[in-house]
C-alpha positions, 0 to 999 in steps of 0.5 A: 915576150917576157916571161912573167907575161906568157901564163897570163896571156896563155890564160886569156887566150885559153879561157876565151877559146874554151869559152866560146866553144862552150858558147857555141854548143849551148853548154853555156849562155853569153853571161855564162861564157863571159863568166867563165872566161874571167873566172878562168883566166883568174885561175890560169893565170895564178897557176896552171893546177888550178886552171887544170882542176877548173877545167876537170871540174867544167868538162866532167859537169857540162858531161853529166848535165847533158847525160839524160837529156831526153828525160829532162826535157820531158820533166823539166819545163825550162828545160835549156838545151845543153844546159845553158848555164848562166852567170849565176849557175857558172859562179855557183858550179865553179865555187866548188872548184875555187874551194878546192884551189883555195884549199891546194894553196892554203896547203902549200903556204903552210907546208912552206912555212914549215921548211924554215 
């Protein structure tokens, strides 16, 4: 396989494995978990430290989104077991994540600039 071909395939399998065991453990729904696996294909495949601080971000929510979860559920009517987030929630959670992307690349397009 040649070179420029390997990120984006370890992108598709990657985002799609941590997908569906998001998936399979209700911290995502089916729009959620198709959402998530382009949105992080997109950024593995781009570049490894912006898959890296995707996924960061994504463990450490689905973390806190089930920290009191019995409380929840007392309180909150449409409580969803494990968060289910959907493709709504799943862009909205992770526009933070893309800021901070967007931001580290911004950072070393002018640093480059400033090497000439």
């Amino acid at each position: 396989m040649e070179k420029h071909l390997i990120q984006p395939a370890v992108a598709a399998l990657l985002s799609s494995v941590i997908a569906f065991r998001s998936y399979k453990r209700k911290s995502l729904s089916l729009s959620g978990a198709i959402a998530g696996v382009i949105v992080m294909f997109i950024h593995l495949a781009v570049n490894y430290r912006f898959g890296a601080m995707l996924l960061v971000f994504f463990f450490t929510s689905s973390k806190f989104t089930k920290f009191g979860e019995d409380r929840k559920r007392k309180i909150d009517a449409e409580f969803k077991e494990g968060g289910q987030r959907d493709w709504v929630e799943t862009y909205g959670s992770l526009g933070m994540a893309m800021g901070w992307s967007g931001y580290g690349a911004g950072q070393v397009i002018v640093f480059a600039g400033r090497g000439r």
